[in-house]
Structures are given as C-alpha cells and as structure tokens.
N, C-alpha and C positions, 0 to 999 in steps of 0.2 A: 451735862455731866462731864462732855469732857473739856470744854472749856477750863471749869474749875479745875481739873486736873493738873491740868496743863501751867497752870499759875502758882503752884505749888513747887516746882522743880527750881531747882538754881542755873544760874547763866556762867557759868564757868568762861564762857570766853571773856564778859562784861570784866569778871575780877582781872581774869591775866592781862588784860588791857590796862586796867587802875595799877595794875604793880610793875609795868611795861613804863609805865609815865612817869611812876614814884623812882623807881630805878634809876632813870636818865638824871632827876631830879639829884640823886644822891651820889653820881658820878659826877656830875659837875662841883658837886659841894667838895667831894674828898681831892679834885682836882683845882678848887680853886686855894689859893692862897693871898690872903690877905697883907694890906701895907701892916699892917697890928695886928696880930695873929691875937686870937683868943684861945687860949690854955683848956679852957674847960667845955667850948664848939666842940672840936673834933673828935674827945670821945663820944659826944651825942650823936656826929655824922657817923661814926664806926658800928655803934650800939646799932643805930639805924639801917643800917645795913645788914649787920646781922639777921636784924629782926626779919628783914625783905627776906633772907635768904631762908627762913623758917616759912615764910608766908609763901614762897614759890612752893617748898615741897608737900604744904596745905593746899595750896590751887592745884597739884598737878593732881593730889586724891580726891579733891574735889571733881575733878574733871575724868576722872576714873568713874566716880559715883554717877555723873551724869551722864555718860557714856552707856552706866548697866542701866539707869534709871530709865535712859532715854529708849534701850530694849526694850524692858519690861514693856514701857507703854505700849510699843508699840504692836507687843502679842495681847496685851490689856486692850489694844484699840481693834484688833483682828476679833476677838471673840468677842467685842460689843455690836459688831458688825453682823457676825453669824447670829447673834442672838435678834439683833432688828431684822433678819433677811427670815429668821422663821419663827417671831412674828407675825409680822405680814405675813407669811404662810396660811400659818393658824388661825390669822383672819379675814383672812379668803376664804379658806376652809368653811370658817365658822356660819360666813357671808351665803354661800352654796347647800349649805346646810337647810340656813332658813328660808331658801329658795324652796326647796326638795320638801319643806315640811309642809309652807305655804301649799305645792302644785299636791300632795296627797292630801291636803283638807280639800282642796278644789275635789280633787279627784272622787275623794269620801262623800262630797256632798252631791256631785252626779251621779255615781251610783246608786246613791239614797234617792234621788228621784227617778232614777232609771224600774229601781224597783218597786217602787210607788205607780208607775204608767206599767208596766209589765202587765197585769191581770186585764187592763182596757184593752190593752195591743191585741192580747189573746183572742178575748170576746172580739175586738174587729175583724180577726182574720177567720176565727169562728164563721162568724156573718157573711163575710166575704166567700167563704168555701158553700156554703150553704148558697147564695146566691151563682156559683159559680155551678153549683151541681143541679140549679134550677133551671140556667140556662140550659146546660146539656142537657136537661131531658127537653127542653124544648125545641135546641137544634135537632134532637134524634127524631121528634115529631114533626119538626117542617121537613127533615129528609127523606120519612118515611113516605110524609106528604107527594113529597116532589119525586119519590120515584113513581109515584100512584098516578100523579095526575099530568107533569112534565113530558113522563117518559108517554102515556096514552097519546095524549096531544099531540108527539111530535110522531109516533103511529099513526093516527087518523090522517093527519098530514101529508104523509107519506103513501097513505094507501090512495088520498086521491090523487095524489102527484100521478103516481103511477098509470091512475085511470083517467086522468087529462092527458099523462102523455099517448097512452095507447089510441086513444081519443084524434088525438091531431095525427099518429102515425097512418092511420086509417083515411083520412081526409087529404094528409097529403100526399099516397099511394095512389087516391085517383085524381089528385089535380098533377099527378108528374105528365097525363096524354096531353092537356093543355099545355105544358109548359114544353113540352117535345114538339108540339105543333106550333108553337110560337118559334121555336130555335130553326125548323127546318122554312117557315116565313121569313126567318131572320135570313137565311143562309141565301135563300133564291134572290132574296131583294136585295143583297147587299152585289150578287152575283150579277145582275141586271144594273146597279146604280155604277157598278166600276167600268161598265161600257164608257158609259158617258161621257166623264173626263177626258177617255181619248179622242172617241169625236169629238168633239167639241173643238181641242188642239187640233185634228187635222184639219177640220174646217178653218180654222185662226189663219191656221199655215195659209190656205189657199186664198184667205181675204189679204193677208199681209204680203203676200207675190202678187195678187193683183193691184192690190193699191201701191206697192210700188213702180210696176208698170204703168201706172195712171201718172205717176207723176213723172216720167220720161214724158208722156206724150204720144200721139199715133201720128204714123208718114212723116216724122221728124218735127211735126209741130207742140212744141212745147204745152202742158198745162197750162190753162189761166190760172193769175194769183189766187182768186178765191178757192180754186179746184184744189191747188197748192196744201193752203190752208184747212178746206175742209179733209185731203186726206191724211194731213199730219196727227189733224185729230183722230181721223178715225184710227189710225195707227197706234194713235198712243192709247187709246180706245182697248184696238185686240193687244196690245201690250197687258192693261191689266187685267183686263179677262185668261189670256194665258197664265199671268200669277194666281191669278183665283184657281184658275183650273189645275195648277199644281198643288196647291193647298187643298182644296176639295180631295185630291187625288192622294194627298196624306192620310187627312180625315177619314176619307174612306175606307183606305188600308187598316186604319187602327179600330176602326169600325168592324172590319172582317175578320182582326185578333180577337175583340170583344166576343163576338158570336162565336168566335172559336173557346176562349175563357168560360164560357156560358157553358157551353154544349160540356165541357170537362166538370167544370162546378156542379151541374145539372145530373151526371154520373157519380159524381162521388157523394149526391145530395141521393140519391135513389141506393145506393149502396149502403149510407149508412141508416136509412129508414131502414130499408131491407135486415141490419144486425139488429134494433132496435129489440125486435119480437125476442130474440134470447136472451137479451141485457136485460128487458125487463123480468121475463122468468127467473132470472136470477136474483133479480133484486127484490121480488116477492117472497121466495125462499128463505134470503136470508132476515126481510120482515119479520117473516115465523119463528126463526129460531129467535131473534131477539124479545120476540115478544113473550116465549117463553121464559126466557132468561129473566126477563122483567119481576114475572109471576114469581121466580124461585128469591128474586132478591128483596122484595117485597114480604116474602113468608122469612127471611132471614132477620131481618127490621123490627118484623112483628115482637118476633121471640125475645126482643132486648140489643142494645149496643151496648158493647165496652169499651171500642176505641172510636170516640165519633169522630174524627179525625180523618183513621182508616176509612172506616162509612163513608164519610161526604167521597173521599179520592175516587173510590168504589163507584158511588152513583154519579158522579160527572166522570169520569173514563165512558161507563156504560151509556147514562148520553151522549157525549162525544160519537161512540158509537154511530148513532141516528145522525147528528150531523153528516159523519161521511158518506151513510149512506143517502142524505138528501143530495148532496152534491150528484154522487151515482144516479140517482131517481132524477134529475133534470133532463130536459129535451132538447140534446142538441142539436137535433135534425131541425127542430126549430128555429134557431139561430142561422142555421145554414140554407133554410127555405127563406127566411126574411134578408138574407142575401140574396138572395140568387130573386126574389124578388126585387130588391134595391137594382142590379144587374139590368133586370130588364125592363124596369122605369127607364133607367138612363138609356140603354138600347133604341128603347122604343123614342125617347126624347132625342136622340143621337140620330138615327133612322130619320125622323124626322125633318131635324133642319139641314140633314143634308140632301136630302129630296129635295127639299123645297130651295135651297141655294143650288143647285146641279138645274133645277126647273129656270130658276130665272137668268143664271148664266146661259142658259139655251135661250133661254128669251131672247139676252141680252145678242148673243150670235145673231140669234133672226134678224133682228134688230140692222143690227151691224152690219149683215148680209144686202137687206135691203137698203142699207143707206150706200152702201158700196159700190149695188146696183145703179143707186141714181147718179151719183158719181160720175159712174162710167157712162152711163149715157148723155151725162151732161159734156164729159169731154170727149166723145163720139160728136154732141151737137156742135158745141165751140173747134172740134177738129174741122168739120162739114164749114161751118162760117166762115173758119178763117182761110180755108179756101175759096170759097168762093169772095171773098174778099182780096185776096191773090189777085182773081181773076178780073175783079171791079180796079182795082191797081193795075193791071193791065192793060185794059180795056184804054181808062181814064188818061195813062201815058200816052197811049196809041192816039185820043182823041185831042189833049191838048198839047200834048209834048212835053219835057222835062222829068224831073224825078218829083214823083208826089207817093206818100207812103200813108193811106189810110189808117184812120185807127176808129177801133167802136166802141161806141158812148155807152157804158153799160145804164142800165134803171137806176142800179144806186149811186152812180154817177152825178144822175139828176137828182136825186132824192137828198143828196148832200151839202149839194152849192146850186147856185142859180145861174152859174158862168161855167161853162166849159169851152177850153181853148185848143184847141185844133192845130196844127203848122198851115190848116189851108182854112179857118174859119176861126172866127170869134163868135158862140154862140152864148146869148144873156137871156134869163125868162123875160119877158116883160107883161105886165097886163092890158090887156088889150080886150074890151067887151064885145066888141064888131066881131072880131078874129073869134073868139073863145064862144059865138051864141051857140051857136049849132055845131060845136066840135070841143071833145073832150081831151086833154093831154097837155103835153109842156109846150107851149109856142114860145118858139124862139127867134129872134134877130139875127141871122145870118149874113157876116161881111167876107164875101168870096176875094180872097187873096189876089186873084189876077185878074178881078173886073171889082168898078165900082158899083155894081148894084147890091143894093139892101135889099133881103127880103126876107118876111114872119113867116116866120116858117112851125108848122107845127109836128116836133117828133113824139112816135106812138111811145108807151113803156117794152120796151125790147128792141125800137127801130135803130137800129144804129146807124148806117147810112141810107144814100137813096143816088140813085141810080142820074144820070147824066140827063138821060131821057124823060124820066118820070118828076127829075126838077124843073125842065123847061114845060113838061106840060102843064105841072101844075102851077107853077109861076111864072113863066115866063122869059 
C-alpha cells in the first residue's frame, strides 16, 4: 500500500532540474550571435524564454504541493503504523484468547471425570474407615490383652526375683565365717612369707663377704684359678637370687595390699547383704501396690477405649513401671560376692606361687651355702698344700742348691694332655704294660733337669709332687 502511494507524488526536484538545463540552453542562444542573423530565430529564443519563466513559477507551486503532499504522507504513514502495531495487538489478544478457551475445555473435561470418580473415592474411604475402626477395636483387645497377661508375667517375675534373691542373701550371710577365716589365713601367711625375703638377703650378704674373702686367699696365699672361677660363679649366683628376692619382696608386699583390699571389699560385701533385708521389703510393697493398679486398669479397658493411643501410653508407662522395679529387685550382693570370690582365687593362686618361689630361693640359698662351704674348704686344702710345698721348695734348695720353684700337676691337668712340662721335668704318658700290670694311674717319663737319668714314673690322681726321699726309694 504504501509503495503504490509513494509513486503517485511528483518529483519537483526532477522538473527544476530539466528547466535548470533548458535555461542555460536559452542563455546561450539569446547570447549567441550569428555571421547571418536570422530575423525570425530570435523571437522564437525570446518567446522561449518567456515561456521558462511561466514554467519556473509552475515548478516552484509544484514544489509547494509536494512539500504539503510529502506531510500529508507522512502523518498517512504514522497512522498506518499505529493501526499495524494494534493489530498485532488484537492478534495476540485473539491468540491468548484461544489458549484460555482451549485450558477451560481441558479444565471442563477433568472436572467431568473428577466427578464421575468422586462417589468410588467415597465408597474407599468408606472402607477404609471401617477398616481402620476394625483395627482399633483390635488394638484396644491386644492392649487389654497385654495389660492382663504382660503386666502378670512381669509380677510372677518379680515376685521370684525377690525370693531367689532373699534366697542367696541367706546363704551368703553364712558363707561370710568362711570367708573371714580365709582373710585372717590370708593375713598370718602373708605375715610369716615377708620374713623370708629378708633372710634370705642377709644370708646372701654373709655368703657374698665370704666368697669374696675366698678369693683374696688365707696367710697371703692366693686362690687357685679354679677356686677363682668357681666363686665368680657363685657370686653371680647370690647376685641373682638377691634380684629375685627383691622382686619376691614386691610381690609380696602387693600381696599383703591384696589381703588388705579383700578384708575391706569383704566389709562392704557384709554391709550390703546386711541393707538387703529392707530394700527387699520395700520392693515387695511396692509389687502390691502396682499390682493393684494393674486390676484398676484392666476394669478401665474393660468398660471401652476412646483414645487407644492415650491407652497404649497408659499401659506401657505402667509397664515401664515393672521394668524399674526389676532393676531394683536385682542382687547386687551377688555380684559383689562373685567378686570377692574372683579376689580370692587370685589370692589363693598369688599365696601360692609365692610360697613356692620364696621355698626354692631358700633351696636355692642352701644350695649356695653348701657350695660356698666347699669352696672354702677346698681353699683351706690348696692354702695347707701350698704350704707345705713352700716347705718341699725349701727343703729341695737346701738339698740341691739353686733356685727351683715347684709347681703341682693338678688331675685335670692330666685329664687334658698327655705331656706336662715342668722347669725341672718333662713328663709324657706313655704305654707301658710291665709298668701299668699291677698299678693303676698315669705313668709317666720323667727327664730330671740336673741329671741324666729317665725314669716311669707313675703319678696318683691328686699326687702332685713327691718328695726327694720317696723318688730315690722307689727308683732309684
């Protein structure tokens, strides 16, 4: 539409342009002048001119017209505008419209089935109530149930708790003289085993001052190496028996806390038997009243529930009840007798191995004692020996002259090697069956340092030397 409009208007600039051109056109002509003028040109160029000048003040009205014309349009093009913009309005509108009419069929048509289901829904929840008030009389009948038969049950219960526990209170009222006469066993023996550990130490003391005395030696003569050796051991010997008998002497002590723990536990185990007798009169008592209470909520039951809800709360609180008082109705003298028996298992098993460890560390003492014993009397004999070997060194310078220093061949000497060497002899075993018929012991080859003569010589086990005298008689 508006195209075509628009192609209906005149071009006023177009024409002033064509009369712009013509113009110039007809200045040149009224300005040109000819070699041969022509008479009847120039009023045609004049006429022509004229004419232009009628046709300029028709272009400038024209251009006036086009100028209102070219308004007009343009409030003609404003209100084609407004009329497209609501339009489109009005078919949006229209568009929204049949949205809205479309979602009310929808709408009109759920309803329509809504209330086609409606009378089923009824009849279910009908059913539904009916079934739900069936139930309720059923829970009101198991409740009734369970106060009838729960609550009895957890009475019978209770009433033998009660008569099991007065039962063991009695039983264990006369096992407390055993268990008094076991504490004060406990107390003398522990009393009697803490000697021990001390002696024992002072005895240690007085084997460890002598065995170090042993090994100084008597009259300035030193220990032999074996003497040495066996009192290092014994040493380190009463060394660990002194550890033991400190340890023993812990054990002990916590031993005689024990018996003391006992003997207190033992009191407060006799005490609470003792309250026992009125905690249960009272927990008999209050048995009766609840069982009363029982009978009244049972005749409440009977007569109808309205809120079975309320009800059930009702009968398990009043149960509940029973539970606390079963906790009450428990035996705890029980628990504290099966203590205090565990107590003196252990005691008695504790009493035990330390007897018998304090027994064999005394063993072990005697032991010790006696070996200590021999000891010393072996370096009492090797003290005696090596004196009189002094004296055979004495003798021996005096009879040959020079310096000769004996030494004596111990047994396991021999028992070790077959040669022992001497400063004054070379002795070797050798076999010899003449020598060896009629005599028992090591024979040996004898090369005397300050004479050539050899002679088989047979020493006893313990002989160490032999005398100057008793060589020449028996050899020669």
């Amino acid at each position: 539409m508006e195209p075509r409009f628009a192609s209906l208007l005149r071009q006023p600039t177009e024409l002033s342009g064509k009369l712009e051109t013509n113009a110039g056109a007809l200045r040149s002509l009224q300005d040109f002048k000819p070699k041969n003028p022509k008479n009847d040109l120039t009023p045609r160029i004049n006429g022509l001119a004229d004419k232009r000048e009628g046709l300029s003040g028709r272009t400038e009205e024209l251009d006036n017209e086009a100028t209102r014309l070219k308004s007009q349009y343009g409030e003609i093009r404003q209100e084609f505008s407004k009329l497209q913009n609501e339009l489109s309005q009005r078919q949006d509108a229209s568009e929204q419209m049949q949205i809205e009419l479309e979602e009310l069929v929808q709408r009109k048509a759920e309803l329509t089935s809504q209330l086609e289901k409606k009378p089923k829904e009824i009849k279910n929840e009908l059913e539904e109530i009916a079934r739900n008030i069936e139930a309720l009389c059923q829970d009101a009948n198991s409740l009734t149930e369970k106060a009838e038969t729960e609550a009895w049950q957890k009475e019978e219960a209770l009433k033998k708790a009660i008569a099991d526990c007065e039962e063991e209170m009695k039983k264990q009222q006369e096992n407390f003289g055993a268990k008094e006469d076991a504490q004060n066993r406990y107390e003398t023996e522990t009393a009697e085993l803490s000697k021990i550990p001390a002696e024992i130490v002072d005895k240690l003391a007085g084997v460890q001052l002598l065995l170090n005395k042993l090994k100084l030696g008597y009259d300035g003569i030193p220990a032999s190496e074996k003497s040495l050796k066996k009192i290092e051991q014994l040493l380190e010997k009463a060394s660990i028996m002194g550890s033991s008998a400190e340890i023993l002497t812990d054990r002990q002590a916590r031993l005689q806390q024990q018996v003391i723990d006992y003997g207190q536990n033992l009191e407060k185990a006799k005490a609470l038997v003792a309250s026992m007798g009125p905690n249960l009169a009272g927990i008999r008592q209050e048995l009766t009243a609840l069982s009363a209470e029982r009978s009244g909520i049972q005749n409440n039951l009977n007569r109808g529930v309205e809120d079975v809800d309320q009800a059930f709360s009702l009968v398990n609180a009043f149960l509940k009840r029973y539970s606390v008082l079963e906790e009450k109705s428990g035996c705890p003298e029980k628990e504290k007798i099966e203590a205090l028996e565990k107590e003196q298992e252990a005691i008695d098993q504790d009493l035990e191995d330390v007897r018998a460890e304090l027994n064999d560390l005394a063993r072990y003492q005697e032991n010790l004692g006696q070996e200590t014993a021999e000891v010393e009397q072996e370096a009492r004999e090797h003290t005696r020996l090596m004196k009189e070997l002094k004296q055979e060194e004495t003798a021996l310078k005096q009879e040959f002259g020079g310096e000769i220093a004996l030494a004596p061949v111990p047994v396991e000497e021999w028992k070790e090697a077959d040669q022992v060497e001497r400063g004054y002899w070379e002795a070797s075993v050798v076999s010899d069956d003449e020598l060896v018929r009629f005599f028992e012991g090591k024979y040996c080859e004898i090369i005397l340092t300050d004479a050539e003569t050899k002679a088989k010589i047979l020493f006893k086990p313990g002989r160490y030397y032999m005398s100057p005298k008793e060589f020449r008689t028996n050899y020669g």
